[in-house]
N, C-alpha and C positions, 0 to 999 in steps of 0.2 A: 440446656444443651440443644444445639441444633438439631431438628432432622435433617435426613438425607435432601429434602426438595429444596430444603434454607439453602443446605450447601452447594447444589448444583447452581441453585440461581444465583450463588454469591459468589459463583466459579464462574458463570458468564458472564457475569455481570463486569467483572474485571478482567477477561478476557475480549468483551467488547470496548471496551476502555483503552482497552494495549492495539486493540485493531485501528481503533478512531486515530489513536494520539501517531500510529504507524503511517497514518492516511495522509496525517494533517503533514507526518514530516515527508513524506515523499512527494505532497504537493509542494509544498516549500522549495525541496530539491530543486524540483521540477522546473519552478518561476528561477531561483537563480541560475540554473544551467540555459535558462534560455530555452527550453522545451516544453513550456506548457501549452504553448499557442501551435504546438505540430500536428499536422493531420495524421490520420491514422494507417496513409499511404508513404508519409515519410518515415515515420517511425518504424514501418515493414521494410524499410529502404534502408535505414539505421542500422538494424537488427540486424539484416540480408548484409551488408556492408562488414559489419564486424564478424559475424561466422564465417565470412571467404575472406577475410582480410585485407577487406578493401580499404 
């Protein structure tokens, strides 16, 4: 039987896994929407754009 310390670290361990594989897909998104090459002054401009509904 596990201890407790097994199971925390084999509860981050696959919560770091779920983070990684979240990263890879949003960078992916990112490359096919055409947004991964944007500055961080466009993307405040993106952002600014869609809450006033511009």
């Amino acid at each position: 039987m596990k201890n407790k310390l097994e199971v925390n670290i084999a509860q981050f361990n696959m919560q770091s896994e779920k983070m990684l594989k979240t990263m890879q897909q949003l960078s992916a998104d990112a490359v096919h929407a055409g947004a991964f090459e944007m500055s961080l002054d466009e993307i405040n401009a993106e952002i600014d754009a869609a809450r006033n509904g511009r």
